[in-house]
C-alpha positions in Angstrom: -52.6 -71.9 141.5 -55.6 -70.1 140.2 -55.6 -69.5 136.4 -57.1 -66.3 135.3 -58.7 -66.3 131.8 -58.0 -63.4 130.2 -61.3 -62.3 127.7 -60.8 -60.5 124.6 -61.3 -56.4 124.7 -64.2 -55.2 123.2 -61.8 -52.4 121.1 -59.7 -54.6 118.7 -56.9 -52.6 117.0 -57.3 -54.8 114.0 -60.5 -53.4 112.1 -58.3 -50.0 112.3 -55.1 -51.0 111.2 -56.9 -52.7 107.8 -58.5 -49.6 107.7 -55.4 -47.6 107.6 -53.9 -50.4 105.1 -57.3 -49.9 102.6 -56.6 -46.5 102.8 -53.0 -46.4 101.7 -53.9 -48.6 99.2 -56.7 -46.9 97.7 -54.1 -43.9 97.5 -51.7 -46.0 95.7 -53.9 -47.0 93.2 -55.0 -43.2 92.2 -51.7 -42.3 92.1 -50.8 -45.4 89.9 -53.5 -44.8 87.8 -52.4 -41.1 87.3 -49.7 -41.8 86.5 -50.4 -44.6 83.7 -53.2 -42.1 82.1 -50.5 -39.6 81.8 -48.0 -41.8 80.6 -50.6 -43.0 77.9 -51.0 -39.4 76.9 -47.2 -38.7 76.8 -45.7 -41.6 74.5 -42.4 -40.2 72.7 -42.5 -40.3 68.9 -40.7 -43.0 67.7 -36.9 -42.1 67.2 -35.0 -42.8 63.9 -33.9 -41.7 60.5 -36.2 -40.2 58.0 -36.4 -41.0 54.2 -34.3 -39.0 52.0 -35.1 -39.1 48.1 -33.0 -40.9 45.8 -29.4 -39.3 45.9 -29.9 -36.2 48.1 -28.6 -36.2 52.0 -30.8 -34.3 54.0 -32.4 -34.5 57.6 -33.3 -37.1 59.7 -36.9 -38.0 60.3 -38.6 -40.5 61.4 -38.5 -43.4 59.1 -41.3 -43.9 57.1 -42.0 -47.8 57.0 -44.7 -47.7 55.3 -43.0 -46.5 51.8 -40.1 -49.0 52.2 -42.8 -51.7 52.9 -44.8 -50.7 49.8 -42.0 -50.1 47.4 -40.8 -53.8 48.7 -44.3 -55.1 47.8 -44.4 -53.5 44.4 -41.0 -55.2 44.1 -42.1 -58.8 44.6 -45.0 -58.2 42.5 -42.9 -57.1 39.5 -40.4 -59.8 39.9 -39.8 -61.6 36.8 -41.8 -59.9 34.5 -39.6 -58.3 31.7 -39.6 -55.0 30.7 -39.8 -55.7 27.1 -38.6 -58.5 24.7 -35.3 -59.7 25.5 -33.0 -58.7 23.3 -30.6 -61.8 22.0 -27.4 -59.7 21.2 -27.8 -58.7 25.0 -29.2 -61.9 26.9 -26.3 -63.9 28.1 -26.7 -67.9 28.6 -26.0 -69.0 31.9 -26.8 -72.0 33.9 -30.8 -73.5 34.4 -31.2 -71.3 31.2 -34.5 -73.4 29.3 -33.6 -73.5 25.7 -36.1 -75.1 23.4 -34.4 -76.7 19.9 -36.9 -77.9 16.9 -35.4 -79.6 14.5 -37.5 -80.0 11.3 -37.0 -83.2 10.1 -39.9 -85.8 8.4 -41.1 -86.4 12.4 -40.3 -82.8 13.7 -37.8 -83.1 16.5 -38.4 -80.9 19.8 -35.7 -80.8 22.5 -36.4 -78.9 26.0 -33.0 -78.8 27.2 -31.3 -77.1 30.4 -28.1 -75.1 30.4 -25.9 -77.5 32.7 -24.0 -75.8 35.6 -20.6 -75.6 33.4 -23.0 -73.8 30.6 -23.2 -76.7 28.2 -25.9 -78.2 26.8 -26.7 -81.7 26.0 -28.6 -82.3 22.5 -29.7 -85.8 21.7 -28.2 -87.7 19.1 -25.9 -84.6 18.1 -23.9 -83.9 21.8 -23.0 -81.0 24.2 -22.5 -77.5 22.9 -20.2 -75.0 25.1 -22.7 -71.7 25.3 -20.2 -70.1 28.6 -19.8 -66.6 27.9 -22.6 -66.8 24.9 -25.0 -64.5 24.1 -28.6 -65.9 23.0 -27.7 -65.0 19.3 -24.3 -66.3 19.1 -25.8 -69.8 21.3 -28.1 -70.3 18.7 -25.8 -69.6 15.7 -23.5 -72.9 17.5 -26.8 -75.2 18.0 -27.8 -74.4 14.7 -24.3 -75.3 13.1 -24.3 -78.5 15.4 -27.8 -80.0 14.1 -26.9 -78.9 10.9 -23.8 -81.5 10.8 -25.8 -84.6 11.7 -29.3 -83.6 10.3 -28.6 -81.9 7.2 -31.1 -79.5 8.1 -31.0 -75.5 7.6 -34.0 -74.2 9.2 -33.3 -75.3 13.1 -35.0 -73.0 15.7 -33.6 -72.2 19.3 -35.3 -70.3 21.6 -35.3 -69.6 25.3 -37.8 -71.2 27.4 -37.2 -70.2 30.5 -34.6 -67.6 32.0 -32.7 -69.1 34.8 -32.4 -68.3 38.7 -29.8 -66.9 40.6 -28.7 -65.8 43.9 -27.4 -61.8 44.5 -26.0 -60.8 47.7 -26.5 -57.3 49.2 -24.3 -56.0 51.7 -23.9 -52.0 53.3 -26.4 -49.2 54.2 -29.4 -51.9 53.1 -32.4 -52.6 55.6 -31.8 -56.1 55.1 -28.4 -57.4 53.9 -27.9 -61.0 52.4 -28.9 -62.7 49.5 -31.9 -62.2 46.7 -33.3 -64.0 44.5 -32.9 -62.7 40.6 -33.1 -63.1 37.1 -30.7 -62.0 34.1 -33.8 -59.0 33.7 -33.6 -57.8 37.1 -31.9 -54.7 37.8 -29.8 -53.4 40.7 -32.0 -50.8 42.0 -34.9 -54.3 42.4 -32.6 -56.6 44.0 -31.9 -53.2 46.4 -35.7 -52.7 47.2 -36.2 -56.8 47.4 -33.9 -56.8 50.1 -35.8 -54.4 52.1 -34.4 -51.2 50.5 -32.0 -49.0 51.2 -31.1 -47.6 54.8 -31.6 -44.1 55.4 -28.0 -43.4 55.6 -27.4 -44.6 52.4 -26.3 -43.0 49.5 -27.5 -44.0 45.7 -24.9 -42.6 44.1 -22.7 -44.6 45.5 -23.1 -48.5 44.9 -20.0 -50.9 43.8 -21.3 -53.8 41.8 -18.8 -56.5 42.5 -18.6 -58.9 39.9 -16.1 -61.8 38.7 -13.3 -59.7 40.7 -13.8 -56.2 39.1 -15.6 -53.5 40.9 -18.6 -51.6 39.1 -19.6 -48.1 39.9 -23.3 -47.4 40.0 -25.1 -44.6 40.0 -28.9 -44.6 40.7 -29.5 -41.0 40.5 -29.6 -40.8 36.9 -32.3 -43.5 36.7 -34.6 -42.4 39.8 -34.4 -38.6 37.9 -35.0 -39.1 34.3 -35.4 -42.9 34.1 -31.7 -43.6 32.7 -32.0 -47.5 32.2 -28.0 -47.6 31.5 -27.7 -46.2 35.2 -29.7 -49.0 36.6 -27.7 -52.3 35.2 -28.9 -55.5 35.0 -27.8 -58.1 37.8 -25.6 -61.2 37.2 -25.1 -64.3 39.0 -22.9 -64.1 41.9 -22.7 -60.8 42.0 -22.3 -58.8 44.9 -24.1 -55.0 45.2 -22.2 -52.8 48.1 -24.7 -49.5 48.9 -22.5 -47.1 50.9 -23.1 -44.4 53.0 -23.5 -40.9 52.7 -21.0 -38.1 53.2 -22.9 -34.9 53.9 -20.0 -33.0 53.5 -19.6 -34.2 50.1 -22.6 -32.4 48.4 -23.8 -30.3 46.1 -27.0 -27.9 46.4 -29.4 -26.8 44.1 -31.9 -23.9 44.9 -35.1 -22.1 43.5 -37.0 -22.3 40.6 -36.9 -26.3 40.3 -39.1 -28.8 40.9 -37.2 -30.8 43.6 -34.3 -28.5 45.2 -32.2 -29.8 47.9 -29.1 -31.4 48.7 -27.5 -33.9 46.2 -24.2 -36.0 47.1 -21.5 -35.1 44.4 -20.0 -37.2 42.0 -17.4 -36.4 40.0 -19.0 -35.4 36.2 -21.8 -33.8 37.4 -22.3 -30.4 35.6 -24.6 -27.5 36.3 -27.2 -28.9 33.4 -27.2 -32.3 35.3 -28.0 -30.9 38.7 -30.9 -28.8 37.4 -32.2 -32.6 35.6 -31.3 -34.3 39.1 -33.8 -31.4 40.4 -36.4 -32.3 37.7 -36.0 -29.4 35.5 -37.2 -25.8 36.0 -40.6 -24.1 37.4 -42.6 -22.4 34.8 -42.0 -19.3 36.7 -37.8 -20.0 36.9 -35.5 -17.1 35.7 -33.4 -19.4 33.1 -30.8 -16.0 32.0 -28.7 -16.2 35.2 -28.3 -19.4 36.7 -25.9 -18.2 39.2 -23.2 -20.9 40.4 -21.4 -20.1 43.8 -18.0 -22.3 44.4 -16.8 -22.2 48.3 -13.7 -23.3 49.8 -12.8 -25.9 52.8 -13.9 -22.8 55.3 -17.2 -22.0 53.1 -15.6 -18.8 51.8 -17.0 -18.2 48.0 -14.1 -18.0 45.7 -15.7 -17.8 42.8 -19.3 -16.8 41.5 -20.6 -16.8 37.9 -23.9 -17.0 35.9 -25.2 -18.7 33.0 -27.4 -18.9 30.7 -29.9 -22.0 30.2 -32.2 -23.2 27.9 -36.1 -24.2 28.5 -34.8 -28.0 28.3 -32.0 -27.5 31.1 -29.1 -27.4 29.4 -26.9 -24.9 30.1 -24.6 -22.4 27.7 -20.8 -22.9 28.6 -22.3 -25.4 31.2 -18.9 -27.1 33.1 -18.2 -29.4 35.7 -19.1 -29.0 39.3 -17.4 -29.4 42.4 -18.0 -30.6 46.0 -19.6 -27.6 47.6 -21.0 -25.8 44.8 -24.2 -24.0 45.1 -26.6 -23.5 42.4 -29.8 -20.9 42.2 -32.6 -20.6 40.1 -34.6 -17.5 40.9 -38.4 -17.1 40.4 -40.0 -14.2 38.1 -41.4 -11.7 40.9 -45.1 -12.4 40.5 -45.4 -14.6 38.2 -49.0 -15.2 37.4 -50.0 -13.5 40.0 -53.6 -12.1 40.5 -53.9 -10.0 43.2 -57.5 -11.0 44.8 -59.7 -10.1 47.9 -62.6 -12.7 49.2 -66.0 -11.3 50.3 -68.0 -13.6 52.4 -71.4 -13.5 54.4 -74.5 -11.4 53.7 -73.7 -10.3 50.2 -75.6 -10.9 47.3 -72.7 -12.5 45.3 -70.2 -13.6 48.1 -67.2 -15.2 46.0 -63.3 -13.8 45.1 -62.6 -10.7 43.2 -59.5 -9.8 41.6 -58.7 -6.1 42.1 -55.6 -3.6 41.2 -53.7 -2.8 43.3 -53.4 0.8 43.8 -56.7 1.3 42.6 -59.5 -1.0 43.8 -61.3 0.6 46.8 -63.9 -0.9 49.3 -66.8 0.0 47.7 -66.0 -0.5 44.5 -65.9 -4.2 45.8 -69.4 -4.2 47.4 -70.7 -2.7 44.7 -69.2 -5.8 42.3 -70.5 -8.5 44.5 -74.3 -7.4 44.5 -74.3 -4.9 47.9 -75.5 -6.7 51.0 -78.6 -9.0 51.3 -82.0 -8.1 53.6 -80.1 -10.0 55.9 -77.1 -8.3 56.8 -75.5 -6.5 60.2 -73.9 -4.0 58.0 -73.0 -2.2 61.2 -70.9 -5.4 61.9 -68.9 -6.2 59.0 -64.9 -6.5 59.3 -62.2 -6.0 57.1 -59.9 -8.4 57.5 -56.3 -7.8 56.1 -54.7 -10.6 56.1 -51.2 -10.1 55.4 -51.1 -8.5 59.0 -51.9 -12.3 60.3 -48.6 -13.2 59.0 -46.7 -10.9 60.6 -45.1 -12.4 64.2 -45.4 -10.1 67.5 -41.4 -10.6 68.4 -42.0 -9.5 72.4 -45.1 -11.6 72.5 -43.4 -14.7 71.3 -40.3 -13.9 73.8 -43.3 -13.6 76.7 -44.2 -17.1 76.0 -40.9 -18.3 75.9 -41.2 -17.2 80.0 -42.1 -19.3 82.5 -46.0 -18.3 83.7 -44.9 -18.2 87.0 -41.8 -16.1 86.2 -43.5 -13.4 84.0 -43.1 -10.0 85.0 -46.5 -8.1 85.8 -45.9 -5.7 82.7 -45.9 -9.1 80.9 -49.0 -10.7 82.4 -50.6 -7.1 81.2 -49.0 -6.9 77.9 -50.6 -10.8 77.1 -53.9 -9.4 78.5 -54.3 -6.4 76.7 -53.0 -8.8 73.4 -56.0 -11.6 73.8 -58.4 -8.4 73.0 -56.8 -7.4 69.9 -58.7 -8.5 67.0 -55.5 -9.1 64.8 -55.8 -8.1 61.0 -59.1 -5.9 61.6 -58.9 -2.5 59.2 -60.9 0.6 61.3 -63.8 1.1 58.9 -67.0 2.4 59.2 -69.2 1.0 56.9 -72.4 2.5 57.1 -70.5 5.7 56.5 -68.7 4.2 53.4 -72.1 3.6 52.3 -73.2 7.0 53.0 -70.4 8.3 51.0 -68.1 9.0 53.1 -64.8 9.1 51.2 -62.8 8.6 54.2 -63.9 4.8 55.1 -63.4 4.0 51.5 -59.5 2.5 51.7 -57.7 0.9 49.3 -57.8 -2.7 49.0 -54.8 -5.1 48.7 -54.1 -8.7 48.3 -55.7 -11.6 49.9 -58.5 -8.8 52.3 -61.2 -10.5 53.4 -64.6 -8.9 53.9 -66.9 -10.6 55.9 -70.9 -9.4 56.5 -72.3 -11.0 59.4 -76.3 -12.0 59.5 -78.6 -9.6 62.1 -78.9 -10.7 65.5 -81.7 -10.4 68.0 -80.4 -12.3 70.6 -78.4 -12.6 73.6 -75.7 -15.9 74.5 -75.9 -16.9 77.7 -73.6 -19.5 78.3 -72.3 -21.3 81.8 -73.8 -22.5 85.1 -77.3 -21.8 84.3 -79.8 -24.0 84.1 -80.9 -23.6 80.5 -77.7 -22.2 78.7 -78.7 -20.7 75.0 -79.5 -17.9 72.8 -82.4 -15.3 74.6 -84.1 -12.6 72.7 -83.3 -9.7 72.8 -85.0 -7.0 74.7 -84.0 -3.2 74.5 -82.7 -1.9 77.6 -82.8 -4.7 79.5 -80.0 -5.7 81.7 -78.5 -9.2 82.1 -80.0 -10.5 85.4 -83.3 -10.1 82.8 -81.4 -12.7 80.6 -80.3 -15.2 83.1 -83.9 -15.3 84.4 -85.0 -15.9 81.6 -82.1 -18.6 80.9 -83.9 -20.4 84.0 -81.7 -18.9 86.8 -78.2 -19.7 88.3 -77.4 -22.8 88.5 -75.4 -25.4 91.0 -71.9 -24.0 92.1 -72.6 -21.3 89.9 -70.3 -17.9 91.0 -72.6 -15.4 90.6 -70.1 -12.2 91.5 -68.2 -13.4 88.6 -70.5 -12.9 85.8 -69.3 -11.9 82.5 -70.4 -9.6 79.9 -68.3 -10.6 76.2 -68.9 -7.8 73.6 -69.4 -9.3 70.3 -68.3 -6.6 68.3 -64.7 -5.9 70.5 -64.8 -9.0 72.4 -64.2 -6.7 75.2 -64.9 -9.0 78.5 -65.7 -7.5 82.4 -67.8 -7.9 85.0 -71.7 -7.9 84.6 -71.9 -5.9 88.0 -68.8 -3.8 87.8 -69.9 -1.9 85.3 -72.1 0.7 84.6 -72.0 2.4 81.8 -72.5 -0.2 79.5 -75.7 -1.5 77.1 -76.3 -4.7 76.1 -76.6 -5.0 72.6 -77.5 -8.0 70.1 -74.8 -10.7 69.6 -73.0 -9.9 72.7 -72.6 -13.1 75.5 -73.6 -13.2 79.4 -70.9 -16.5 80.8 -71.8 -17.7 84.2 -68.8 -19.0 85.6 -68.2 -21.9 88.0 -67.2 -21.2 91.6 -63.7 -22.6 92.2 -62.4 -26.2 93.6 -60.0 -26.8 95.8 -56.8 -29.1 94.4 -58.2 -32.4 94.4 -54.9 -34.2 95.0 -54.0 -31.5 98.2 -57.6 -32.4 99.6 -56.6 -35.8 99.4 -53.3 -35.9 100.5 -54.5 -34.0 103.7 -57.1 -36.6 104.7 -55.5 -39.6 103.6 -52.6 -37.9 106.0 -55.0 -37.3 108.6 -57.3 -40.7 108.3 -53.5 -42.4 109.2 -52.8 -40.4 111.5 -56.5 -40.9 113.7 -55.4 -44.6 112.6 -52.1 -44.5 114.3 -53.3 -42.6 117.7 -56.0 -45.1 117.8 -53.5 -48.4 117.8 -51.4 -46.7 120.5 -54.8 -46.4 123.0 -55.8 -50.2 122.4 -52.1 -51.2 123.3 -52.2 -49.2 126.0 -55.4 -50.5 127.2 -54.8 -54.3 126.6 -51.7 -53.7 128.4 -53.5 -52.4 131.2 -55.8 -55.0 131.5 
């Protein structure tokens, strides 16, 4: 039997199905790389709560690390070092206290002794003295008396060498709970920020010192608001600092004239004179005859509402207590200080701010103060700009924009095109008029106008696909294909039926050819516009779709050739 050796087809499906496979890769990848691009430009803030300042709830915000990390460092740099001497009536001897004892005898005796863990010390050749619950005064009052029986010596000196080391734990609304490191000088609110500082959920105002079984209230605010050292007590060993947690329910508020207002968590004592300290005292412009104080019950009714009247120092006549919910208001003095002021800017002889009054100060009478205009100056062009009308929010054009683009109404698309023309603020003025004396143009003036004097321009802007965008002089009754000419032409995919004129006075905008009853004057604009591209990813999807589809067909004729071979 004959064997027939089949030989390979000259049309291999192979090189077209790895072309098919490159292809689909290659697609992958673009879209993967889109993807990660727009991922990179979409990273969430990071979530978490904000910083509050010392006693007052508030908001959450994202937590500011860097403060606590600084505060922390300041912390560890500070550690140890006293605030002032240390006063011996205060200073209480505990264990791995240093104390040094000279004894002034014919050789001068000195002793560097430590205070043993049962607070004793050891003295040579005179024997332990019990120091536990001594101050420093009263220890060296006992050493003294102790030398003195076996020395017969009056004039023994004790001092303290070294203050001792202990360990602090700190437990609750804390970034870090555990144990600190501290020193008989070190006070609560250190050992708080050397273990991290507090959590923003915590609440300053509400620490429990725990300390040989009885339970120390603490209260921070005083000391972060006016530096009250009694609020901030001094740490012991073993003792235990619980920070708890806020209760934004139980607050009181303080608002106006101070210099921090805001939200303070209540403790029972506070007064109205304490909240305005806690608030850092008045504003120089604060109303002190009628602090008004407004007392709401559990359904925020008000109940009750008085006023009072304070002094320059914050304290407050008939001040009283406060309770939980209580609001307090400083008002301001209407315009306190207040100079009214216009600016005049551009091509004026003295360009600066001028204070006018209000009522009274007119247009020209503000030219006329700041030199008239230079050699310089398109007085034909200069704006009055009231400013206050840039404050003041378009309510249907912010609902418009609430709208979906592709859900807005064709009165809306109209309403948004008509408002990118409007020149907001801009006062109707002719100037050169004003200047001729034409009472009419000369309008009163109020706060914060701005006048601005442009400089003369003989040119033309020509901007877009041309090939040599920039400013062309200006030529009297020329029209713009004159300026693109002379701009070097059109350039590449340049859409030359699109051509835009731009007003610069109006910024009015329409087409260079659709118009004809228009002149070109200096500073207006000529944009060249780039014809249109089709949707990238649409042309791509289509021929990647189409390349694996001629891929595909193209498989099915080699099997159906090899199989009719």
């Amino acid at each position: 039997m004959s064997r027939v050796k089949l030989q390979p087809s000259r049309f291999s499906a192979e090189p077209v199905v790895c072309g098919v496979r490159r292809v689909f890769f290659f697609a992958l990848w673009l879209l993967l790389a889109a993807g990660a691009r727009q991922a990179l430009h979409c990273q969430p803030g990071i979530p978490g709560e904000g910083p509050r300042y010392p006693g007052t709830t508030g908001q959450s915000r994202p937590y500011d690390t860097t403060s606590i990390r600084e505060a922390r460092e300041r912390t560890m740099k500070s550690a140890g070092l006293l605030e002032g001497p240390i006063d011996p009536a205060q200073y209480r001897v505990g264990p791995n206290d240093h104390l040094m004892v000279m004894i002034p005898t014919a050789n001068y005796i000195q002793h560097d002794l430590v205070v043993t863990p049962d607070v004793k010390v050891v003295i040579p050749r005179v024997g332990e003295v019990d120091l536990r619950g001594k101050t420093l005064a009263e220890a060296r009052m006992l050493i003294r008396d102790a030398v003195a029986r076996v020395f017969r010596v009056q004039d023994v000196s004790v001092s303290l060498s070294q203050m001792r080391e202990f360990k602090v734990s700190l437990i609750g609304a804390v970034i870090r709970p555990g144990t600190v490191v501290a020193t008989p000088t070190t006070r609560v609110s250190e050992v708080i920020d050397l273990g991290g500082g507090a959590s923003s959920l915590a609440s300053k105002r509400s620490i429990i010192l725990h300390r040989n079984g009885e339970k120390i209230n603490v209260d921070l605010l005083p000391y972060y608001a006016y530096g009250d050292l009694d609020a901030n007590p001094f740490v012991e060993g073993g003792d235990v600092i619980q920070v708890g947690v806020q209760d934004e329910k139980n607050v009181v508020v303080i608002y106006g004239a101070v210099q921090r207002p805001g939200e303070f968590t209540f403790k029972q004592g506070d007064s109205i004179s304490s909240l305005i300290r806690y608030g850092l005292g008045f504003t120089a412009d604060a109303l002190i005859d009628s602090v008004e104080v407004v007392s709401v019950d559990a359904g925020g009714q008000i109940v009750e509402t008085s006023r009072y009247q304070a002094l320059p120092d914050g304290s407050i006549i008939g001040d009283r207590p406060l309770r939980r919910g209580d609001r307090v208001f400083v008002r301001r003095i209407p315009d306190y200080l207040t100079v009214n002021q216009v600016v005049v800017a551009g091509e004026m002889k003295y360009p600066g701010v001028y204070p006018i009054a209000p009522g009274t100060t007119r247009l020209r009478d503000i030219i006329l103060d700041a030199g008239g205009f230079t050699d310089k100056a398109s007085i034909p062009d200069a704006v009055l700009i009231r400013r206050k009308v840039l404050k003041e929010r378009d309510p249907k054009f912010d609902l418009i924009m609430q709208i979906d683009p592709e859900k807005r109404s064709p009165e809306d698309i109209s309403y948004l095109r008509v408002k990118s023309t409007e020149r907001p603020g801009v006062m109707t003025v002719n100037i050169p008029e004003l200047m001729q004396g034409r009472e009419s143009e000369n309008i009163l003036l109020i706060d914060e106008d701005s006048l601005y004097v442009p400089a003369k321009k003989d040119f033309i802007k020509v901007t877009g696909k041309v090939k040599n965008p920039g400013n062309v002089k200006f030529t009297e009754g020329a029209g713009y294909e004159h300026y693109i000419a002379l701009a070097g032409g059109y350039g590449w995919r340049a859409d030359e039926g699109e051509t835009r004129i731009i007003k610069g006075k109006s910024i009015d905008t329409f087409l260079a050819s659709g118009e004809s009853n228009y002149e070109l004057e200096p500073g207006d604009s000529i944009f060249v516009p780039e014809e249109p591209e089709g949707n990238f990813w649409e042309v791509f999807t289509q021929v990647v779709t189409v390349i694996a589809q001629l891929g595909t067909i193209a498989a099915v004729i080699v099997s159906i050739r090899a199989s009719t071979r």
